[in-house]
C-alpha positions as CSV (number, residue, x, y, z in Angstrom):
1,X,145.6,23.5,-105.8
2,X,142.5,23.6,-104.0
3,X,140.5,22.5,-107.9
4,X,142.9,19.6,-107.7
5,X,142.0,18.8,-104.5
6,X,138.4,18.7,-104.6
7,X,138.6,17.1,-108.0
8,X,140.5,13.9,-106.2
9,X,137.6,14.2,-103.7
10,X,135.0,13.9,-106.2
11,X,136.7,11.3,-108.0
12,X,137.3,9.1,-104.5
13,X,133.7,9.8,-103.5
14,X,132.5,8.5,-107.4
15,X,134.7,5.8,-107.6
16,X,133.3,4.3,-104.0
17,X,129.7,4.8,-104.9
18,X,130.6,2.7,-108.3
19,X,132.2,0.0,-106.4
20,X,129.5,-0.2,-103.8
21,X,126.8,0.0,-106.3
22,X,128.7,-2.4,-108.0
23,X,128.7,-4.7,-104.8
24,X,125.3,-4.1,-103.9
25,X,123.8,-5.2,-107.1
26,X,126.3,-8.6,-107.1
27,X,125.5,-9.3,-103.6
28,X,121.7,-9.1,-104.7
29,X,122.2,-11.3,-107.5
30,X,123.7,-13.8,-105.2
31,X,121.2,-14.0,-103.1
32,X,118.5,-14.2,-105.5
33,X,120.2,-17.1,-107.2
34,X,121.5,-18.6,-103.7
35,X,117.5,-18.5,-102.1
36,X,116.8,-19.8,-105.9
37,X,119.6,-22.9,-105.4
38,X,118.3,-23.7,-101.8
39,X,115.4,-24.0,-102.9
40,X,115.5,-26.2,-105.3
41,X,118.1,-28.7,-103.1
42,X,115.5,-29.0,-100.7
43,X,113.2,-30.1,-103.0
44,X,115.8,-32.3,-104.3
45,X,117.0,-33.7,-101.3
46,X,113.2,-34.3,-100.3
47,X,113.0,-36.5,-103.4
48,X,115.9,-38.4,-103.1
49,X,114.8,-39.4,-99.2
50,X,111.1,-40.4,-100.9
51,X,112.8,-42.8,-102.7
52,X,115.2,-43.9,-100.3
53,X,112.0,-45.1,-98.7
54,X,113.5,-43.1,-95.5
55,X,110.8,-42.7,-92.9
56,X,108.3,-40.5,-94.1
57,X,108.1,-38.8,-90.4
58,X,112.1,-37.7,-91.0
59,X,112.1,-35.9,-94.2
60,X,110.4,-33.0,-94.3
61,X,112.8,-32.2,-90.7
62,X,116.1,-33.1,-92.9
63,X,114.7,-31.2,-96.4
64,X,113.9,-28.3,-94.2
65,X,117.6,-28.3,-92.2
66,X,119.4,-28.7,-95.6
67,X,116.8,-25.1,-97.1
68,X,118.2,-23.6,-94.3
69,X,122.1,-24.2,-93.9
70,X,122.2,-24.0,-97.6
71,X,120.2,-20.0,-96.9
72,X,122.8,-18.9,-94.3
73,X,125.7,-20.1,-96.9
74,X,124.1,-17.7,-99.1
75,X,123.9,-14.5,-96.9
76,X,127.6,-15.2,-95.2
77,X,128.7,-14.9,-99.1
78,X,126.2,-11.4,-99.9
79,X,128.1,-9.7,-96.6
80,X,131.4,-10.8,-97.7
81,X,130.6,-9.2,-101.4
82,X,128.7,-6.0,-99.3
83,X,132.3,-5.6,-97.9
84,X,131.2,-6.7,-93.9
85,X,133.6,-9.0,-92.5
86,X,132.2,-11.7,-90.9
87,X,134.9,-13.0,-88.7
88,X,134.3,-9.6,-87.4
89,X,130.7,-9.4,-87.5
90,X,130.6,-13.0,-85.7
91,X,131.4,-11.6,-82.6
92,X,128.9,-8.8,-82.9
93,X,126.4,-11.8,-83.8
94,X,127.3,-13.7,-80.8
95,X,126.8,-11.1,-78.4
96,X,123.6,-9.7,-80.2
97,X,122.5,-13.6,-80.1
98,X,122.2,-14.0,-76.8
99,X,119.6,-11.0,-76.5
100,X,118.0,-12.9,-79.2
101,X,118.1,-16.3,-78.0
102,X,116.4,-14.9,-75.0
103,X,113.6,-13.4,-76.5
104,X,113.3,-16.2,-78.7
105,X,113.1,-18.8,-76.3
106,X,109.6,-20.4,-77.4
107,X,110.9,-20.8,-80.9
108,X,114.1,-22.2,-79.9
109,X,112.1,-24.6,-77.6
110,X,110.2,-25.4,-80.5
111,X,113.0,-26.5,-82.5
112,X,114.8,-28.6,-79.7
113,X,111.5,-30.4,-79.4
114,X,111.6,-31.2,-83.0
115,X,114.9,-32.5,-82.7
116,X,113.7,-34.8,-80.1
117,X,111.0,-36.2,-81.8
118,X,112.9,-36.7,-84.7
119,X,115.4,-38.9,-82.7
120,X,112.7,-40.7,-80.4
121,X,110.0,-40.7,-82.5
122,X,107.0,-41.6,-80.4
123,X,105.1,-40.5,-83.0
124,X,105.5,-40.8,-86.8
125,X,103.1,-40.2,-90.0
126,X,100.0,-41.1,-90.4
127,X,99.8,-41.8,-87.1
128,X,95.9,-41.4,-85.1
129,X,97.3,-39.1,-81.8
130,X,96.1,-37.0,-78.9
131,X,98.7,-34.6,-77.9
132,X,98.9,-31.1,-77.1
133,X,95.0,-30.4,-76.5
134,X,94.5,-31.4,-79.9
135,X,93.5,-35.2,-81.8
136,X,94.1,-36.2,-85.5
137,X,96.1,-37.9,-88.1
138,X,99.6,-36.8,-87.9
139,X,100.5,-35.0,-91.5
140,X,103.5,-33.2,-90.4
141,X,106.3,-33.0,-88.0
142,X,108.1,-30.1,-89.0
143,X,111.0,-27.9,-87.4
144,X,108.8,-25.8,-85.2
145,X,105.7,-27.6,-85.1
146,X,103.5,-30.7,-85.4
147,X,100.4,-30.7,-88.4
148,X,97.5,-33.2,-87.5
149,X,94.2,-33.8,-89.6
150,X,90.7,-34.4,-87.8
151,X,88.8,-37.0,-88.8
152,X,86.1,-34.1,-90.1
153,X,89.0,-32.8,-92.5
154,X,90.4,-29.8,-90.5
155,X,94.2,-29.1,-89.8
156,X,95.6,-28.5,-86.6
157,X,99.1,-26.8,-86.1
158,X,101.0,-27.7,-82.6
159,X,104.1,-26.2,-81.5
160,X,106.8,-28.7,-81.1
161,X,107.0,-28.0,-77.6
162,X,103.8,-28.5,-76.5
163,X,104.1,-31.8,-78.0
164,X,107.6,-33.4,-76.7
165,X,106.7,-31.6,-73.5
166,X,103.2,-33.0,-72.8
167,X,101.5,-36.7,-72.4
168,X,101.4,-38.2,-76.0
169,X,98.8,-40.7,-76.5
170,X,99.1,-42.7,-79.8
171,X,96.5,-45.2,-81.5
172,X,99.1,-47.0,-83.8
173,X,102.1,-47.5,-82.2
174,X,100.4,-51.1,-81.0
175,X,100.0,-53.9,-83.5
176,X,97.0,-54.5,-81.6
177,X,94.1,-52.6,-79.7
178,X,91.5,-53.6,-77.2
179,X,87.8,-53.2,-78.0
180,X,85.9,-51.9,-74.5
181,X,82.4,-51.9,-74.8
182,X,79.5,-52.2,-72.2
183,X,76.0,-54.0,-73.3
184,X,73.1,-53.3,-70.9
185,X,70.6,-56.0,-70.5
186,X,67.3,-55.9,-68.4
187,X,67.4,-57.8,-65.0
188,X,64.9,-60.2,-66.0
189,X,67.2,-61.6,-68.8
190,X,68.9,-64.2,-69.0
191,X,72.3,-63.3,-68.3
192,X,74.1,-66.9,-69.8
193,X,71.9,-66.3,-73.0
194,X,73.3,-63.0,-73.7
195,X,76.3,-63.9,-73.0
196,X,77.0,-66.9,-75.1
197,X,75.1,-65.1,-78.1
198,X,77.5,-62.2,-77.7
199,X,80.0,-64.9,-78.0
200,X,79.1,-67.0,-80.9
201,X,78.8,-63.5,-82.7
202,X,83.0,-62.4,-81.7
203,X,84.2,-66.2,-82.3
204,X,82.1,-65.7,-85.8
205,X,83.8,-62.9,-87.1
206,X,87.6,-63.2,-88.5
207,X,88.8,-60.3,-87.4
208,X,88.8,-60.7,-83.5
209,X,91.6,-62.3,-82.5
210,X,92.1,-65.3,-80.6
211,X,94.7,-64.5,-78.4
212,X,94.9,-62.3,-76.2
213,X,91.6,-63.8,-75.1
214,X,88.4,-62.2,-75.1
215,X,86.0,-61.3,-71.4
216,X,82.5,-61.3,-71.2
217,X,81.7,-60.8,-67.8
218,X,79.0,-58.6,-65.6
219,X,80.6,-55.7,-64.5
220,X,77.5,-53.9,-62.8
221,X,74.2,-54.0,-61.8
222,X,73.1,-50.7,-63.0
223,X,70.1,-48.6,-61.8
224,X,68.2,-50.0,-65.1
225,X,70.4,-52.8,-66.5
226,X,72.9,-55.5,-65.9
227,X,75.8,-54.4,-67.6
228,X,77.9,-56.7,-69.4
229,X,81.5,-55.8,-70.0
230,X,82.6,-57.1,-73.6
231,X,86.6,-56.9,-74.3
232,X,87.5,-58.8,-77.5
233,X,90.8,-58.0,-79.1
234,X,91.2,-56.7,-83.1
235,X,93.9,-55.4,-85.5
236,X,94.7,-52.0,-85.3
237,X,93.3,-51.2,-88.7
238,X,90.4,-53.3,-87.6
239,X,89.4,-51.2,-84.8
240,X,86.4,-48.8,-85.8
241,X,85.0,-50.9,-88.4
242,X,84.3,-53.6,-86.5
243,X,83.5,-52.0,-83.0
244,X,80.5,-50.6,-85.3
245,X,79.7,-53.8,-86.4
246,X,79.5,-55.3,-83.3
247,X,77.3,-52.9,-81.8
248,X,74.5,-53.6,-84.5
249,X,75.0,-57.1,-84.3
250,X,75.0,-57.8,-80.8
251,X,71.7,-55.3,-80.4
252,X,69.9,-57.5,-83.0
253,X,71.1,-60.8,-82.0
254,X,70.4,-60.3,-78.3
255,X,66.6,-59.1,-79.8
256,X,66.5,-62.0,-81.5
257,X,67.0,-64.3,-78.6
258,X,64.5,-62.6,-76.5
259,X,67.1,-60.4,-74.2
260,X,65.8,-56.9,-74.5
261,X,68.5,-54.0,-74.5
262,X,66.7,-51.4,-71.3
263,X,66.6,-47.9,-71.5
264,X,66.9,-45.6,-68.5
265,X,64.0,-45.5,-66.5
266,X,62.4,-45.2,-63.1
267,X,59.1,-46.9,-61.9
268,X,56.9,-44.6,-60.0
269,X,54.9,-46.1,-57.2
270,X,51.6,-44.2,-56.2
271,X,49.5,-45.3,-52.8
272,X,46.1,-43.7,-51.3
273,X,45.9,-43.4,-48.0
């Protein structure tokens, strides 16, 4: 009796080490081919929104979302095959999340403020920005934080909250942009002179804009130089190029009028007693 007994034992204990290893190895495959499947729908779903012409700043955020509901679809179904129930396990979860939340509150910061900018967008691709300590080309506004590129070629990583939360100060949301510039001239110059040849060289080039309407005004009488303050109005896409250009050609125009461009200096005055 007692053979029999320990033989159905055996047998029991077999038969439950099959089943899980059984389960086990499905629930592995499932995942493998689930992570496998997610994968490849955020890739597609990135592609179709590329040539939705969606906004390029929205769908990396909505490839990324679908990569990871698509993920937690796949591990709901491995602990159903492992055997855990998950209506069961949800309230375990739920009290387990809280502790979590809690010591994940940066992250989940992170992501609210990527929800945010995703539905304000202040800022969008390809956007020139200062935010967050940091200035560049925005690349990247992803779920938990913003990529920029400096102008020298070097990628800066943001968390989202330090971007939603913090003053945002972008180049290219404007159509247009002011040029501020200050041109010193000596205090023997003629100050009409440099001032009309400064603005024979603004009305000459196309790309300063009519309207709004350009100053040239004195703005200071420096300790070496009457300072000139020069405001024209450009494109956005205009706005480096020709501030550079303007800077040479006001500098040789100015020369070539007579009006001489001072450095600092400081005249020393010696008497004998």
């Amino acid at each position: 009796m007692d053979n029999v007994t320990l033989s159905n034992v055996v047998d029991t204990i077999v038969e439950h080490i099959s089943t899980l290893g059984l389960n086990l190895i499905g629930a592995l495959a499932v995942f493998i081919v689930g992570r496998m499947v997610a994968g490849w729908l955020r890739k597609g779903v990135r592609k179709g929104l590329e040539r939705s012409r969606l906004d390029t700043t929205i769908v990396p955020f909505l490839s990324s979302l679908v990569y990871y509901a698509a993920l937690a679809f796949v591990i709901i179904a491995v602990l159903e095959i492992v055997g855990i129930k998950t209506a069961s396990l949800a309230i375990v979860l739920g009290a387990a999340g809280l502790a979590i939340g809690l010591a994940l509150q940066g992250t989940l910061s992170n992501f609210a403020s990527g929800v945010m900018l995703m539905l304000f967008r202040p800022i969008r691709i390809g956007d020139y920005v200062e935010l967050g300590g940091g200035a560049g080309t925005v690349f990247e506004i992803g779920i938990f934080s913003t990529k920029l590129n400096t102008p020298d070629n070097v990628r800066i990583e943001i968390p989202n909250s330090n971007v939603y939360g913090e003053t945002i100060k972008n180049f290219n949301a404007n159509d247009i942009r002011r040029i501020d510039m200050v041109m010193g001239i000596g205090y023997d110059d003629d100050i009409g002179l440099a001032i009309e040849t400064m603005r024979g060289i603004l009305r000459a080039d196309k790309r300063v804009l009519e309207e709004p309407e350009m100053a040239l005004v004195v703005g200071e009488l420096a300790d070496s130089s009457v300072n000139i303050l020069v405001r024209p109005w450009c494109a956005k896409e205009d706005y480096w190029a020709l501030k550079c250009d303007l800077t040479r050609q006001f500098k040789e125009e100015l020369e070539k009028v007579g009006v001489s461009i001072p450095f600092p200096q400081r005249d020393v005055h010696l008497y004998q007693q």
